[in-house]
C-alpha positions as CSV (number, residue, x, y, z in Angstrom):
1,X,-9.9,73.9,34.0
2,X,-10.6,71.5,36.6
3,X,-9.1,67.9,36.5
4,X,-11.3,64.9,36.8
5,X,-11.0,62.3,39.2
6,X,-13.1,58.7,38.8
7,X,-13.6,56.9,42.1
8,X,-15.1,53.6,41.9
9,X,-16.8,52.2,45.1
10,X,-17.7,56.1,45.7
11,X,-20.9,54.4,48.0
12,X,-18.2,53.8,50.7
13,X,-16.6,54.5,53.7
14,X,-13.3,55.5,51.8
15,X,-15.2,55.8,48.6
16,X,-17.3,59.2,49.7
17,X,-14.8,60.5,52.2
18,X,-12.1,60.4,48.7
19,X,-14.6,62.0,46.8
20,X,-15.6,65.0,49.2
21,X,-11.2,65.5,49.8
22,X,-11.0,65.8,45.9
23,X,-14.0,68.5,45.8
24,X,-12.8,70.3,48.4
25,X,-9.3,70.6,46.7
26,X,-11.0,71.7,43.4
27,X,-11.5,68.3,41.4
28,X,-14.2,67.8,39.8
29,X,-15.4,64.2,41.1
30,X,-17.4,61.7,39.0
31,X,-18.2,58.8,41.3
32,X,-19.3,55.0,40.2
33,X,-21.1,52.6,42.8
34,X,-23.2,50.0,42.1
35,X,-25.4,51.2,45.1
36,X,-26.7,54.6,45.9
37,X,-24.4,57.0,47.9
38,X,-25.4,59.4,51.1
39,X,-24.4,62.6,52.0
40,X,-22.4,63.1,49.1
41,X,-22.3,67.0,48.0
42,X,-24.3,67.9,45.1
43,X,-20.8,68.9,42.6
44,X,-20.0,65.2,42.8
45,X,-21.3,63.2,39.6
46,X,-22.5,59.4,40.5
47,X,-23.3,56.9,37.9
48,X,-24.7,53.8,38.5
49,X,-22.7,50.5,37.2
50,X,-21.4,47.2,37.7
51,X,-17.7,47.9,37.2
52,X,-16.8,44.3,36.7
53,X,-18.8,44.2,33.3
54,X,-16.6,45.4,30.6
55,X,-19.2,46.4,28.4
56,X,-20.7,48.6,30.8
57,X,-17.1,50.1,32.1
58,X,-16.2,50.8,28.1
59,X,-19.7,52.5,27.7
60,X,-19.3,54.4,31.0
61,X,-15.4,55.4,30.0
62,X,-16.5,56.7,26.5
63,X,-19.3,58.7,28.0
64,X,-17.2,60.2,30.1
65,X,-14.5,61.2,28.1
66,X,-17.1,62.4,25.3
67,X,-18.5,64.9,28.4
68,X,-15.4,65.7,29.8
69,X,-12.3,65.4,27.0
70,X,-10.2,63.9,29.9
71,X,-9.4,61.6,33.1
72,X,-6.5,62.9,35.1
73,X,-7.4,60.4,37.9
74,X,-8.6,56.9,38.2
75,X,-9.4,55.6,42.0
76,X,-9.5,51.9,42.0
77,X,-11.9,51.6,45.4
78,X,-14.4,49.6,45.0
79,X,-14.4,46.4,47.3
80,X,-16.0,43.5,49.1
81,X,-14.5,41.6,52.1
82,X,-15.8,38.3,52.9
83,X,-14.8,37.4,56.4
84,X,-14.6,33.3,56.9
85,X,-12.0,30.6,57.6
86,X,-11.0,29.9,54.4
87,X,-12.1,26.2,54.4
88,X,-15.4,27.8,55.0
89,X,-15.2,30.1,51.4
90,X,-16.8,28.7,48.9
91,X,-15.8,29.0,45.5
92,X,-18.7,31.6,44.4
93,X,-17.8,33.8,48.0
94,X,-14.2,33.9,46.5
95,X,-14.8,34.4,43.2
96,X,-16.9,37.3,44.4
97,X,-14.1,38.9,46.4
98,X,-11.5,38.5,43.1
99,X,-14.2,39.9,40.7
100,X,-15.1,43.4,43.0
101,X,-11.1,43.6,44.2
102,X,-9.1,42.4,41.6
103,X,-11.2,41.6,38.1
104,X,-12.8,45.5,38.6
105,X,-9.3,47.1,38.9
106,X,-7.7,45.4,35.8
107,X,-11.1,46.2,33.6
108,X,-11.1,49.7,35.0
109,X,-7.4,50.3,34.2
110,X,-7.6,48.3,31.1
111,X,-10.3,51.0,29.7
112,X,-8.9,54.2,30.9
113,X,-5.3,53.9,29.7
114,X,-5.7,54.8,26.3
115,X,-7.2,58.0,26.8
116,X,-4.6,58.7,29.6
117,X,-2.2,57.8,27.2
118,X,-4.0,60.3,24.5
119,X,-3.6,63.3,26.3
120,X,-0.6,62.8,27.8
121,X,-0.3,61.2,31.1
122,X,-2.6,60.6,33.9
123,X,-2.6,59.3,36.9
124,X,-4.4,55.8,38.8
125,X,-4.6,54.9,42.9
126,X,-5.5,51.3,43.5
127,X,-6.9,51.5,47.3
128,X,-5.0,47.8,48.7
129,X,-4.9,47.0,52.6
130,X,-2.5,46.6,54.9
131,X,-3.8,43.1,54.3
132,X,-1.6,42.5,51.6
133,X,1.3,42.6,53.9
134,X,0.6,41.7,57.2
135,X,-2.9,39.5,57.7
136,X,-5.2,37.8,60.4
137,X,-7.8,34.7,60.7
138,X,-10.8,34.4,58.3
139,X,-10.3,37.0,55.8
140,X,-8.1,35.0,53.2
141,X,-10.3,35.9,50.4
142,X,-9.9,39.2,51.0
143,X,-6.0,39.6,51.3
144,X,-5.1,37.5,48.9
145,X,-6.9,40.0,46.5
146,X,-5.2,42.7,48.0
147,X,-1.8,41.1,47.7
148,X,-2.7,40.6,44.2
149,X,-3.6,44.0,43.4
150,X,0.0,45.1,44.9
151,X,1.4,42.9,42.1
152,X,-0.9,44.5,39.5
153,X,0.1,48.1,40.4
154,X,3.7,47.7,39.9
155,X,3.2,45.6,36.2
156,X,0.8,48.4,35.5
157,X,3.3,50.7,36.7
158,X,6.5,49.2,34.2
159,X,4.2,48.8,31.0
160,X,2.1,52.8,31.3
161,X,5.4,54.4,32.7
162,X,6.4,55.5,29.1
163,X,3.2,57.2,28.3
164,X,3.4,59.5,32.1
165,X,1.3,57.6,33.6
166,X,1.5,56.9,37.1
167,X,0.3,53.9,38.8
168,X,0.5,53.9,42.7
169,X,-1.3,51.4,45.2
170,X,-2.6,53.0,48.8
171,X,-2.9,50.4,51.9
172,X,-5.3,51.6,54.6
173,X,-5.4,50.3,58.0
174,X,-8.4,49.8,60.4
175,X,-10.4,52.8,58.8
176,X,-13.6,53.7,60.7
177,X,-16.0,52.4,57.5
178,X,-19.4,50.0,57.9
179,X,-16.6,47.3,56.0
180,X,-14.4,47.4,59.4
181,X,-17.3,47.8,61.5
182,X,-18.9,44.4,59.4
183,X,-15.0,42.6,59.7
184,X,-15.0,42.7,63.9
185,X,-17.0,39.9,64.3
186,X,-13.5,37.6,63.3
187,X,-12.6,37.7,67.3
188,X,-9.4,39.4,66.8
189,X,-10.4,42.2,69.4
190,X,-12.6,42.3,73.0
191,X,-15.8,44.2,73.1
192,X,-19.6,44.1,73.4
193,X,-20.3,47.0,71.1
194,X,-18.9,48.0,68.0
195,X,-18.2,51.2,69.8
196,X,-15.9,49.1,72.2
197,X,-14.7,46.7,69.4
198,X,-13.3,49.8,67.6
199,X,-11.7,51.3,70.5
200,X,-10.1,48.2,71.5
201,X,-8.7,47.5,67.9
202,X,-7.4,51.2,68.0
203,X,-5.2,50.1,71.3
204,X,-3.3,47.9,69.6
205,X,-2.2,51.0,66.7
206,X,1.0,52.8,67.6
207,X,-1.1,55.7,67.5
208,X,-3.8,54.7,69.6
209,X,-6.8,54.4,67.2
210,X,-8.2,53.6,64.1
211,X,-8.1,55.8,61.0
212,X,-10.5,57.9,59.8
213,X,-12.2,58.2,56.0
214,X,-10.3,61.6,55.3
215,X,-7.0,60.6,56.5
216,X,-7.2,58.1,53.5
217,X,-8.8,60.2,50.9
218,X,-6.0,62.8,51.9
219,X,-3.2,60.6,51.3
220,X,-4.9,59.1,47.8
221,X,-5.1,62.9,46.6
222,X,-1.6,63.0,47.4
223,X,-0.9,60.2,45.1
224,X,-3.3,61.1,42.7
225,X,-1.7,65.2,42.4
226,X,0.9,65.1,39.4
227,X,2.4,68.2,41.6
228,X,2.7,66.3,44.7
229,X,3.7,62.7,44.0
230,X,5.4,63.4,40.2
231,X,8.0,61.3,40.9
232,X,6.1,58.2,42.5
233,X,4.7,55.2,40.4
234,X,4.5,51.4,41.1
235,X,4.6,52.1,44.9
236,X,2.6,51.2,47.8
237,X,2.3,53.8,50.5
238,X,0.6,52.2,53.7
239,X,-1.4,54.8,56.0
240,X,-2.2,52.2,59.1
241,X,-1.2,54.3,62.8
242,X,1.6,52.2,62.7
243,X,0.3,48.9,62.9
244,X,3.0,46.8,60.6
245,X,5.7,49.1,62.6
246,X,5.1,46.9,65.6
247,X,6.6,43.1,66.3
248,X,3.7,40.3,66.8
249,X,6.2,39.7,69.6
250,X,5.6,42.8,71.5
């Protein structure tokens, strides 16, 4: 029997990659997006929704489980970044950035716990950033969600430990996705191109460039594998080329 993974924001950069690394390893992959995903293989389920209705998440959840009989894996992806000086953020611009990063992930946990807790155990991934521990200019919206959703994964972690289920957060670095492609106009690298902006944000990695999709979707499979991570929960694991390794000072 094949286990079922739900990845929210499966439209994405990290969202499709995630969901291709889970086929490919034998899941069977129901995606949700509010938009319509590309090149995603045929095996992989999407479903259309706003995931930051609860009505719609609770009808999506019960279909689901009524098709299925089970959700091994829950994949908190789904995200916007707005990128302004925060005196610049509206209220409705950060509003919109807690709602898709934060509001999502609590109503999507909130509805798949008890039929984790029903058959036995389960696992969730909350995709954070490496913004919720080391940040830059004009994206304050934005990591302050992803702080937030570090808190939230460990709370989650303490109250669903008792019913094996394992709540673990992921923090991505500069990831080759349209969102970091969209975020280098903040004037934290050099370049005329994207193609040069990306390079030139990859120099400052210990590794020497950005991250790719896969190398995310890898490690979140990881997490999300009972066999593999069993004895992981309430944990952030960052996957960023070694950015935080390095002193500002350097």
């Amino acid at each position: 029997m094949k286990r079922i993974a739900v990845i929210t924001g499966v439209a994405g950069g990290i969202g499709s990659a995630t969901a291709k690394v889970f086929v490919q390893a034998g899941w069977q992959v129901i995606g949700i997006d509010i938009r319509d995903p590309d090149n995603l293989p045929d095996e992989i389920r999407v479903i259309k929704s706003d995931i930051s209705c609860l009505e719609s998440l609770e009808r999506l959840f019960a279909a689901i489980y009524q098709g299925e009989g089970r959700v091994d894996v829950l994949v908190n992806n789904a995200a916007v970044q707005i990128c302004k000086p925060l005196v610049d953020t509206t209220p409705e611009e950060w509003d919109a950035v807690m709602g898709a990063n934060m509001r999502s992930v609590f109503l999507a946990t909130r509805t798949v716990f008890p039929i984790m807790k029903a058959q036995g155990g389960g696992a969730i991934v909350n995709v954070s950033s490496v913004h919720a521990i080391a940040t830059s200019k004009n994206i304050a919206a934005y990591a302050a969600s992803k702080g937030a959703l570090l808190a939230f994964t460990r709370a989650a972690a303490l109250e669903f430990g008792p019913d094996n289920v394992r709540v673990n957060a992921i923090l991505p670095g500069a990831i080759d996705t349209p969102m970091l492609h969209a975020g280098l106009n903040r004037g934290h690298v050099n370049g005329r191109s994207i193609d040069e902006l990306v390079r030139g944000l990859g120099h400052k990695h210990v590794m020497g460039r950005v991250g790719q999709p896969e190398e995310i979707g890898r490690a979140i499979l990881f997490l999300a594998d009972n066999m593999q991570s069993s004895f992981m929960t309430g944990q952030a694991l960052v996957v960023d080329g070694g950015a935080t390794a390095r002193l500002s000072t350097e």
